[in-house]
N, C-alpha and C positions, 0 to 999 in steps of 0.2 A: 420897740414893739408898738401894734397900731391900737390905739385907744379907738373904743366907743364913747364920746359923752354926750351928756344930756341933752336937748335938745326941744325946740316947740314940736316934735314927730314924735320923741322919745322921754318921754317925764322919768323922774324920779318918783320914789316915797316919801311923805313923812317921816320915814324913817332911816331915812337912804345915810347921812350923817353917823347917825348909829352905827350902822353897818358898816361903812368904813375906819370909823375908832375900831371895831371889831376884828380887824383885817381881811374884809369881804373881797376874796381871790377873783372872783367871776361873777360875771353878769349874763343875763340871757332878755331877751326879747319878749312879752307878754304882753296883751293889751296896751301898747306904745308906750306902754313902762320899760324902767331894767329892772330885771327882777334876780336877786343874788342867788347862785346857784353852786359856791365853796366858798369855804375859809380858808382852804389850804390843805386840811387832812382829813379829807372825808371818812378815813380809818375811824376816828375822835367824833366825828360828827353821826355817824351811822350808831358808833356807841354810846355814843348821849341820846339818841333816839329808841333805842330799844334796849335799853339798861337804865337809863335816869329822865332826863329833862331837857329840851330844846327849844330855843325860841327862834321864829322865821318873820323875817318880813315878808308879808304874802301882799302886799297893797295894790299886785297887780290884779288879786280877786275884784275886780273892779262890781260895784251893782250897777242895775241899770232898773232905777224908780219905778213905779205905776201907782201915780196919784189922781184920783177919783172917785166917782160915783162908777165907774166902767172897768177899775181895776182889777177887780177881781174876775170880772169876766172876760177883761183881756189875758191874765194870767190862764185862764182855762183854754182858752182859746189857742196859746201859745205852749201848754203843755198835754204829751199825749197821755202823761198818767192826770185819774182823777184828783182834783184837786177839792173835791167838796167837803171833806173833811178836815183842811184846813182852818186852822185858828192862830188866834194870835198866841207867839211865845211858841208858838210848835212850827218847826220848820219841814220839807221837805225837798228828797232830791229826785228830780225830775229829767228824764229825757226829752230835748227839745228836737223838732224836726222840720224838715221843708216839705211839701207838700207831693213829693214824691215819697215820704218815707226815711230819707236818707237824716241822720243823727246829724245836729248842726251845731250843737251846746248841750252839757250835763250840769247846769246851775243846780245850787240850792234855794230854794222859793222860802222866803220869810213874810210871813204877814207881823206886821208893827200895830197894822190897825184895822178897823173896817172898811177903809178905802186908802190901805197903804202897803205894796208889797214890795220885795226886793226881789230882783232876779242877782243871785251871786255867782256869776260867770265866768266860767274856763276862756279861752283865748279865742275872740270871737267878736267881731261887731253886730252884737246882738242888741243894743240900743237904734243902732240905725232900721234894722228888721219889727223891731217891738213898734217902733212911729212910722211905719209904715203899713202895716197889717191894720194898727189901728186908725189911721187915717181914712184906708179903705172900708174899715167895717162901719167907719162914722162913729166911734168910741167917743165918749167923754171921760178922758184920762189925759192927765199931764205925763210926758217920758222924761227924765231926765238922766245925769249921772252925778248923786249925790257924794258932798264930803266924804267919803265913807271909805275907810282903810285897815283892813283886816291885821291882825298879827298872830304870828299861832303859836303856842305853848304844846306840845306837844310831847310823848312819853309816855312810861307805868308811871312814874314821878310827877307828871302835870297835873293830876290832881290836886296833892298835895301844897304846891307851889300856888297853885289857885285859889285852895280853900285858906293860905295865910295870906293873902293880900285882899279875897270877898269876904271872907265868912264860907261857915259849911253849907249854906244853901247851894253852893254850887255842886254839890256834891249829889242833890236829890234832880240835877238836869239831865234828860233822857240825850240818848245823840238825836241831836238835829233839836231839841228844843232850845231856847235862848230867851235872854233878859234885860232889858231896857234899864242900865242904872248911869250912875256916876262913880269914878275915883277919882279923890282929891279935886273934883268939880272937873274933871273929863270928861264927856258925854260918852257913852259905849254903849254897844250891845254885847251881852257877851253870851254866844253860845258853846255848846260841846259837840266840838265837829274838828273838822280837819283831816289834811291829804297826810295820812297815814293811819296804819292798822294798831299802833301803838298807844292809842286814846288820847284826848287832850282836848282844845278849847281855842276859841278862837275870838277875838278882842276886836270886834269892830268899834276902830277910834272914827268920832264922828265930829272930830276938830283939827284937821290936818296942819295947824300951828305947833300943837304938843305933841308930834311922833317922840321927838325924842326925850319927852317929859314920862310919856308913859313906856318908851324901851327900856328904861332906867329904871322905873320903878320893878315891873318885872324881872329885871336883871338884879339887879339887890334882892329881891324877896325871893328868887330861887339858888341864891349864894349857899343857904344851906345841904341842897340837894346838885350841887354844881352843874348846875346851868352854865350852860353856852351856846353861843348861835349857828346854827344850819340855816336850813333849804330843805323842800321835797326832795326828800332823799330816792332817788333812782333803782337802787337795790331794794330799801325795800319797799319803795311800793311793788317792786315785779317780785319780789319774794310772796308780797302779800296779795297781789292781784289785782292791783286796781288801777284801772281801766287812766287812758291818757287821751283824752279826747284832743284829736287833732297830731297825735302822734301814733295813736294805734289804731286810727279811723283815717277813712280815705273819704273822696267824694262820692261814693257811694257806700257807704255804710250805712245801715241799720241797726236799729237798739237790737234789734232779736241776734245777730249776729256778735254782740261783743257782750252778752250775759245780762242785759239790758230787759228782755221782756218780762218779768216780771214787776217791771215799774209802766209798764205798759197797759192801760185799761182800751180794751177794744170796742166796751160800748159806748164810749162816749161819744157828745153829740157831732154831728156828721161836720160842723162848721169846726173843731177842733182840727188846723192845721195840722194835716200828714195823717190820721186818723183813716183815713178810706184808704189811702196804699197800702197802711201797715195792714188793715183787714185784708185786702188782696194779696200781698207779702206770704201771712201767715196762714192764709189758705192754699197758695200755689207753691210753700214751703221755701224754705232759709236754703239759700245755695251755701252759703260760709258759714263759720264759726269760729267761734274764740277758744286756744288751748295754750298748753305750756309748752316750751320746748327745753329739752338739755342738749345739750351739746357732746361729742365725743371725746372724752380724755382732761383727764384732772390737773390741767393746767388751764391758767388764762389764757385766752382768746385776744390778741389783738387789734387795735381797732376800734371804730364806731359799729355797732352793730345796728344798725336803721334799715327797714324797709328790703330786705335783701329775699332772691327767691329763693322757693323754697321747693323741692323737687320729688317726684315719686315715679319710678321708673321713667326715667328722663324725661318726664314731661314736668312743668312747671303746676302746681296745686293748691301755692300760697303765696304769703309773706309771714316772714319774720320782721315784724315792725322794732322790736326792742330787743338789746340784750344787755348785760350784764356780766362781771365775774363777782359769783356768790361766796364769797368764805364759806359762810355757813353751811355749804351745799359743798364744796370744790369743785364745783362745775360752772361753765357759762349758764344762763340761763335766758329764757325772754317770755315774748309771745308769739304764738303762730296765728294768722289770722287764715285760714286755710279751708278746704271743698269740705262739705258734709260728709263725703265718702270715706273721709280718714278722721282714724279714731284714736286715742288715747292710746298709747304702745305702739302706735304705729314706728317704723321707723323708716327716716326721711334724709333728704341733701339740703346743706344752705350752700346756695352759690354764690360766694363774697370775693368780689377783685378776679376774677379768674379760679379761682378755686372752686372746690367741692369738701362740705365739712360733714361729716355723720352727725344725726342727731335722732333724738328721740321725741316724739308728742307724747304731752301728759296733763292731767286732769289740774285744772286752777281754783284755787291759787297751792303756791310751792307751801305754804306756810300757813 
């Protein structure tokens, strides 16, 4: 069988060791990371995600710094929702875009300090774009890519797991706010966030020598509520509806198009990159949108279901960017990215390999 490794293209984690003591089956591609993506029996893994407790190496959430006197207002600059309510310890998530409009990155924005934010970014050279903008605007901001490597705890049981390794202060963190401490003299931030609808927390190690000091400790202190390791679990974020920037977004997508515009502020100031398209966007109206799709007949679907068209009286009116076979549901599932003209109950064709498959559009998220 043909191996991927490591490589000066291709980095590991922190915590990449771990994950193979683990018996980490697969790897995927992320910010020139590998990022694990099975153990083996994603049956076990799905169920430790929405029944108990998980822990992920996510290291590929790579940040990308803004230190100075001008960071904060390259941060605004760089996002179209308002960021002026921004403080330290409160994080938010932001739609980034190019200056046609088109969605380019869905980070979480951390302020650390008054001249210190983090963009924590989906799969995307958005450190090259951020020292670029600001070189033109004449910024006084440093860009960098700090030590900084996520790990997520995740579940109804992540709580729990959490508050005996902090304290119950973790327990009063809103989602998206976070906290500058130490374990066992580990630097971390730890917020309450993470790629799934199941709750949980996210351990930004900010010593990339002890990944696997601090994988260990986590892994012992949720022995009680048995913990074991996943990945972004694929069913259910599409169970749960959330959004895969760069899998359910094409080179012309729009935040309005994929349930995105309500993190969108339209007045803000005109130098806010992509800000004037989306005004013109939202005045001359959303040709697409984001919807669910099932599929016909209560078996699995085989296959990769990626990007396939999607059809209404033989003519082509989408894609299906994702799908899924849901237990929970018996049906395949996905998303349609598809014409404004069709609606929720519509029903529709996916044309995969030559075929033609019946399906139904439906309101998101499944769950």
């Amino acid at each position: 069988m043909a191996e991927i490794g490591p490589n000066t293209r291709l980095k590991v984690s922190p915590f990449y060791k771990s994950t193979l003591a683990e018996g980490v089956a697969g790897f995927s591609p992320y910010n020139r990371m590998l990022m694990p993506v099975s153990y083996g029996d994603l049956a076990a893994e799905y169920a430790r995600l929405t029944k108990g407790v998980s822990q992920w190496d996510v290291a590929v959430e790579r940040q990308v710094q803004l230190k100075g006197p001008d960071a904060v207002r390259l941060a605004q600059i760089l996002s179209v929702r308002d960021l002026s309510g921004l403080t330290e310890n409160k994080g938010k998530y932001v739609p980034m875009c190019d200056h046609r409009g088109t969605l380019i990155n869905d980070p979480v924005v951390l302020q650390l300090d008054d001249d210190l934010i983090w963009y924590s970014i989906a799969d995307k050279d958005i450190l090259m774009w951020a020292r670029c903008v600001a070189a033109e605007r004449g910024l006084n901001v440093e860009l960098s890519e700090p030590d900084v490597s996520p790990l997520a705890v995740q579940g109804p049981k992540a709580e729990l797991v959490m508050a005996s390794v902090f304290g119950d202060w973790v327990k009063d963190l809103k989602y998206f706010w976070f906290k500058q401490t130490e374990l066992m003299g580990i630097p971390l931030v730890v917020a309450r966030s993470g790629y799934s609808k199941q709750g949980g927390f996210e351990l930004y190690l900010m010593d990339g020598t002890r990944g696997d000091e601090l994988w260990n400790i986590v892994k012992e202190a949720g022995k009680p509520w048995d913990i074991g390791p996943g990945s972004p679990n694929p069913v259910e974020r599409i169970e749960s509806g959330l959004l895969s920037f760069g899998g359910d977004t094409d080179d012309q997508t729009n935040p309005f198009e994929v349930r995105l515009g309500h993190y969108v502020d339209l007045d803000l100031d005109d130098d806010v990159i992509g800000i004037a398209a989306l005004r013109r966007i939202a005045s001359e109206g959303v040709r697409r949108h984001q919807l669910g799709i099932v599929l016909e007949g209560p078996e699995p679907k085989e296959g990769h279901w990626v990007w396939y068209d999607i059809l209404s009286d033989g003519r082509k009116v989408g894609d299906m960017t994702n799908g899924v076979w849901s237990s929970r549901m018996g049906r395949t599932i996905g998303f349609a990215l598809v014409s404004r003209e069709l609606s929720p109950g519509a029903e529709v064709v996916v044309a995969k390999d030559g075929e033609e498959v019946a399906a139904k559009l439906c309101e998101l998220p499944f769950y």
